[in-house]
MIGUGU-945235 format. One record per atom (N, C-alpha, C): residue in one letter; atom name; x, y, z. Coordinates in steps of 0.02 Angstrom, whole numbers, plus 50000, padded with zeros to 5 digits. Last residue first. Example, Ala and Ser with C-alpha at 12.3 -4.5 7.8 and 13.67 -1.06 7.14 Angstrom:
# residues 2
> s / N / 50642 / 49888 / 50354
> s / CA / 50684 / 49947 / 50357
> s / C / 50645 / 50002 / 50394
> a / N / 50660 / 49716 / 50390
> a / CA / 50615 / 49775 / 50390
> a / C / 50660 / 49835 / 50390
***
This chain:
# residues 86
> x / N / 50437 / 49265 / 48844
> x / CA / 50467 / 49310 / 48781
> x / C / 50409 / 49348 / 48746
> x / N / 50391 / 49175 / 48926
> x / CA / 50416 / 49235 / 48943
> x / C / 50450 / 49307 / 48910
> x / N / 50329 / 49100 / 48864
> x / CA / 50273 / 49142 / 48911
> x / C / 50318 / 49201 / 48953
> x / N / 50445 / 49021 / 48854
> x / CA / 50400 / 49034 / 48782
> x / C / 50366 / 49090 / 48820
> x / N / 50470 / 48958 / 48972
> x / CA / 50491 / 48996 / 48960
> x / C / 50493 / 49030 / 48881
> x / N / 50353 / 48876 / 49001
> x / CA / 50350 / 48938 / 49040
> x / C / 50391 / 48990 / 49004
> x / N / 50344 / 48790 / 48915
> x / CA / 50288 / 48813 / 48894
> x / C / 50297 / 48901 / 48940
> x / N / 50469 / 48715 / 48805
> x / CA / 50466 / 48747 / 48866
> x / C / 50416 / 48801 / 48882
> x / N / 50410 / 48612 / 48726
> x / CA / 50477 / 48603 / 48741
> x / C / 50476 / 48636 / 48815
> x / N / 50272 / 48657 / 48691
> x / CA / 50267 / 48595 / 48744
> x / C / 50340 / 48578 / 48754
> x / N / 50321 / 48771 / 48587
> x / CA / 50270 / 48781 / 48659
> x / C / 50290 / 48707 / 48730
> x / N / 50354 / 48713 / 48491
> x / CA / 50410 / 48754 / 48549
> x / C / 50355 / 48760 / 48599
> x / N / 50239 / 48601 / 48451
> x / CA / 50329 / 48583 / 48467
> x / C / 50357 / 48633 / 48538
> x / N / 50187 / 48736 / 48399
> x / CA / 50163 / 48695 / 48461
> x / C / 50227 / 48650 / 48481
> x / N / 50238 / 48886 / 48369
> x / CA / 50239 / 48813 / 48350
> x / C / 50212 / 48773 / 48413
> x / N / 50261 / 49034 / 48366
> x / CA / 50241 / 48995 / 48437
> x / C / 50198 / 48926 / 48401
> x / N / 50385 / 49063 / 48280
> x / CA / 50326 / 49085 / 48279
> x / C / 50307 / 49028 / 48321
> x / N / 50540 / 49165 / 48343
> x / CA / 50495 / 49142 / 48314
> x / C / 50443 / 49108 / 48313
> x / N / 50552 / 49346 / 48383
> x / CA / 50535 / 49279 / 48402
> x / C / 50512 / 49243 / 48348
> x / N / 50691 / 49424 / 48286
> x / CA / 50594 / 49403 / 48308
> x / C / 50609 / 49349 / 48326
> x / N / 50824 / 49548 / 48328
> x / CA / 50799 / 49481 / 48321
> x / C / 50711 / 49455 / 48319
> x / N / 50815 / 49726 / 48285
> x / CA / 50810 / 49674 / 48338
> x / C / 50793 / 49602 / 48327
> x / N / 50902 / 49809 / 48183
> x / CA / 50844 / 49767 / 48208
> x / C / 50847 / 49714 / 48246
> x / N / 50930 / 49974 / 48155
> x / CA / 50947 / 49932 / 48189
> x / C / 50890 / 49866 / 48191
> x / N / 50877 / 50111 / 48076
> x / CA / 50949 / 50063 / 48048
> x / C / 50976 / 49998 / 48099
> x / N / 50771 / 50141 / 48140
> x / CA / 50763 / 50103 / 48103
> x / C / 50834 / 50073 / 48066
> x / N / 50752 / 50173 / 48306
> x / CA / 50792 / 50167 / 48225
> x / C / 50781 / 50128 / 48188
> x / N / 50692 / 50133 / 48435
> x / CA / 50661 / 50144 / 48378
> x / C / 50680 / 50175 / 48302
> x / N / 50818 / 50243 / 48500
> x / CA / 50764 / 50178 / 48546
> x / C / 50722 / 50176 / 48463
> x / N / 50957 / 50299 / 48435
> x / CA / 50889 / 50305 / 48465
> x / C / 50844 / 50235 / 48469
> x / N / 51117 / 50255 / 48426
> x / CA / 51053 / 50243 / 48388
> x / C / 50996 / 50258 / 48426
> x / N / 51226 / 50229 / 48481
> x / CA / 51200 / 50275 / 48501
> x / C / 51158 / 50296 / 48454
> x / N / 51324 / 50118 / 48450
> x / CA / 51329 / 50162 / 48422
> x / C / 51287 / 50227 / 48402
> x / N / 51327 / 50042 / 48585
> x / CA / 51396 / 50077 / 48569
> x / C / 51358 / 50139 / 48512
> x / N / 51152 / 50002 / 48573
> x / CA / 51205 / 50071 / 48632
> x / C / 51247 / 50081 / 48598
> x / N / 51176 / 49943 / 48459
> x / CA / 51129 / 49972 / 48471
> x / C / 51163 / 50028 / 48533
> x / N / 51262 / 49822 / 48514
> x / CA / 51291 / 49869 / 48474
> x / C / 51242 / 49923 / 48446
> x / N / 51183 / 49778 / 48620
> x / CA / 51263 / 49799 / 48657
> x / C / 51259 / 49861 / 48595
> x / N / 51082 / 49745 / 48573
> x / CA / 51089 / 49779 / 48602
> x / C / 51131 / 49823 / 48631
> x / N / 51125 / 49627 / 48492
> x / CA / 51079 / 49678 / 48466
> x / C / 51105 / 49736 / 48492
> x / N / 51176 / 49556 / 48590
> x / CA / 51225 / 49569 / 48553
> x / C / 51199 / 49619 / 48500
> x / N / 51046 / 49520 / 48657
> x / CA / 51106 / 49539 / 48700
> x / C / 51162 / 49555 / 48645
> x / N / 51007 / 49461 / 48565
> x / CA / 50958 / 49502 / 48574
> x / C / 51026 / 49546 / 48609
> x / N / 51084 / 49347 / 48523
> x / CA / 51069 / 49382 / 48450
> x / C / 51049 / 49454 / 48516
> x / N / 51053 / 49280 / 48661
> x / CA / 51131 / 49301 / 48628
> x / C / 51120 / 49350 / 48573
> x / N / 50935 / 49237 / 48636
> x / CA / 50945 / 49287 / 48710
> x / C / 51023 / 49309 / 48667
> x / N / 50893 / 49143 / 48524
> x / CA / 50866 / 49223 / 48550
> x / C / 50909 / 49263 / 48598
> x / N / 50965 / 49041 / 48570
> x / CA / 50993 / 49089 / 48505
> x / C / 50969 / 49163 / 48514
> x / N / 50915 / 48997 / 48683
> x / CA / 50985 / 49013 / 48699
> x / C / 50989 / 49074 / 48627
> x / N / 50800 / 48976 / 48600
> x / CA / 50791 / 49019 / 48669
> x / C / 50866 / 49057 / 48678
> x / N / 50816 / 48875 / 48530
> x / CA / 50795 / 48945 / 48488
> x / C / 50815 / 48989 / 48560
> x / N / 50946 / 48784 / 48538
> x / CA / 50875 / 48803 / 48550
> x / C / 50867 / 48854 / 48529
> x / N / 51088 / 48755 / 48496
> x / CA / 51036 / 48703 / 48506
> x / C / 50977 / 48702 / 48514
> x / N / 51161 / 48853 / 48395
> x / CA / 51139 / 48841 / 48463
> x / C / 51111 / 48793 / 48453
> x / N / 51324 / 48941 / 48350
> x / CA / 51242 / 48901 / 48347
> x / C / 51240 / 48880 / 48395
> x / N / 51332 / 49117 / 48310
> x / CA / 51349 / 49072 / 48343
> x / C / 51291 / 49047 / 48328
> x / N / 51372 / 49230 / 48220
> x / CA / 51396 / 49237 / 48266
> x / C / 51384 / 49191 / 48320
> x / N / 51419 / 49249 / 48045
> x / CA / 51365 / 49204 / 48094
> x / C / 51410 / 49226 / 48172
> x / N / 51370 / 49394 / 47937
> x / CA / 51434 / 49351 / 47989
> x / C / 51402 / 49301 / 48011
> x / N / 51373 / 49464 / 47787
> x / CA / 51334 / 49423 / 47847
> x / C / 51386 / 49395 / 47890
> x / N / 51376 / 49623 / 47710
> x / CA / 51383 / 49571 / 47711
> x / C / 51355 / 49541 / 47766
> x / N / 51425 / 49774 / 47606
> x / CA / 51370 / 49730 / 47639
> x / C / 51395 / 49670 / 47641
> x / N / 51488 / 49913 / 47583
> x / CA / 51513 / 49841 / 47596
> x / C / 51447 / 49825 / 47632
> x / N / 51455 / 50065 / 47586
> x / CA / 51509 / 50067 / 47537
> x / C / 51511 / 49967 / 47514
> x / N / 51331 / 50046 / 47684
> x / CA / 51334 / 50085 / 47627
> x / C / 51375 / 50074 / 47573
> x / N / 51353 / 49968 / 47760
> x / CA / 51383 / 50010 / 47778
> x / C / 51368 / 50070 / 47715
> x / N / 51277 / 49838 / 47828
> x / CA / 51259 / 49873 / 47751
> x / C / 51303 / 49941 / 47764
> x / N / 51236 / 49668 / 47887
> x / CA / 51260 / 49735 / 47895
> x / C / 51277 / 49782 / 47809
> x / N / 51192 / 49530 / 48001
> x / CA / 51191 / 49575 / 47937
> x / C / 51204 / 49637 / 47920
> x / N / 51238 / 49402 / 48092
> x / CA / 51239 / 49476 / 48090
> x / C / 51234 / 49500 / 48012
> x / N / 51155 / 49265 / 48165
> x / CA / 51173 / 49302 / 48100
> x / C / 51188 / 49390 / 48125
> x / N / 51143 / 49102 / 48260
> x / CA / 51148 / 49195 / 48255
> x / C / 51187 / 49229 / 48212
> x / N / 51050 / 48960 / 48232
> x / CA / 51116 / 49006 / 48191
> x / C / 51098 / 49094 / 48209
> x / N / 51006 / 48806 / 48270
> x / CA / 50986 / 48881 / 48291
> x / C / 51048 / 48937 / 48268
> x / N / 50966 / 48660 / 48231
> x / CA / 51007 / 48684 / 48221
> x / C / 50977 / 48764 / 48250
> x / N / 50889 / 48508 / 48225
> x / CA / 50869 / 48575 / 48247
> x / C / 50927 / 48601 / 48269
> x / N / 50884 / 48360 / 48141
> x / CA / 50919 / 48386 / 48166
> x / C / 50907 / 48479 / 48178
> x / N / 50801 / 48206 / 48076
> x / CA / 50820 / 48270 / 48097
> x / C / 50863 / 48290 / 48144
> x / N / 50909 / 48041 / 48031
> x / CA / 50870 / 48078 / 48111
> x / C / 50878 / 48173 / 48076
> x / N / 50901 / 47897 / 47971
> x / CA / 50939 / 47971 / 47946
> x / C / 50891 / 48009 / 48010
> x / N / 50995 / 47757 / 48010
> x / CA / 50933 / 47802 / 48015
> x / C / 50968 / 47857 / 48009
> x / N / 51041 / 47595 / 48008
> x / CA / 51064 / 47662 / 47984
> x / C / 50994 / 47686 / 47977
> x / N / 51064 / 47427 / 48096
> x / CA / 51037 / 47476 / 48057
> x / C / 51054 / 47540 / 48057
> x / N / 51108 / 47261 / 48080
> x / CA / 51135 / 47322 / 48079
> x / C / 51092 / 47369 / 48047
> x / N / 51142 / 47125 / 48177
> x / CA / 51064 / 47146 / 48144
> x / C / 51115 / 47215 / 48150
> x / N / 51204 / 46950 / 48174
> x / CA / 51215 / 47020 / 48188
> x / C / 51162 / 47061 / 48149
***
């Protein structure tokens, strides 16, 4: 019998909320993902929702929008079209 154990990376994607009310600061996670793409679109769509509810002008600075992150060759040759779309 031949038995082997390998330790394997693992690419994890975590949507964070950060927040500062002035009086209470703190972080939430609001979900993981498996790709950056799926993480992007949820963080961006949940940016946004609460960006409208609380009627912040286009370019506040008390709001920030998620960044892409940085065009790694890895993420490029995962999904080259849909990298070319963000």
């Amino acid at each position: 019998m031949k038995v082997e154990y390998r330790v394997r990376p693992v690419t994890r994607y975590f949507v964070t909320r950060w927040y500062d009310s002035g009086n209470t600061a703190g972080t939430e996670c609001k979900g993981e993902f498996d790709n950056w793409q799926n993480a992007y679109a949820v963080a961006y769509a949940l940016c946004k929702d609460e960006h409208e509810r609380l009627g912040y002008p286009i370019g506040d600075l008390r709001i920030k929008y998620p960044e892409l992150p940085e065009a790694s060759e890895s993420l490029k040759q995962e999904d080259p079209q849909l990298y070319k779309q963000y």
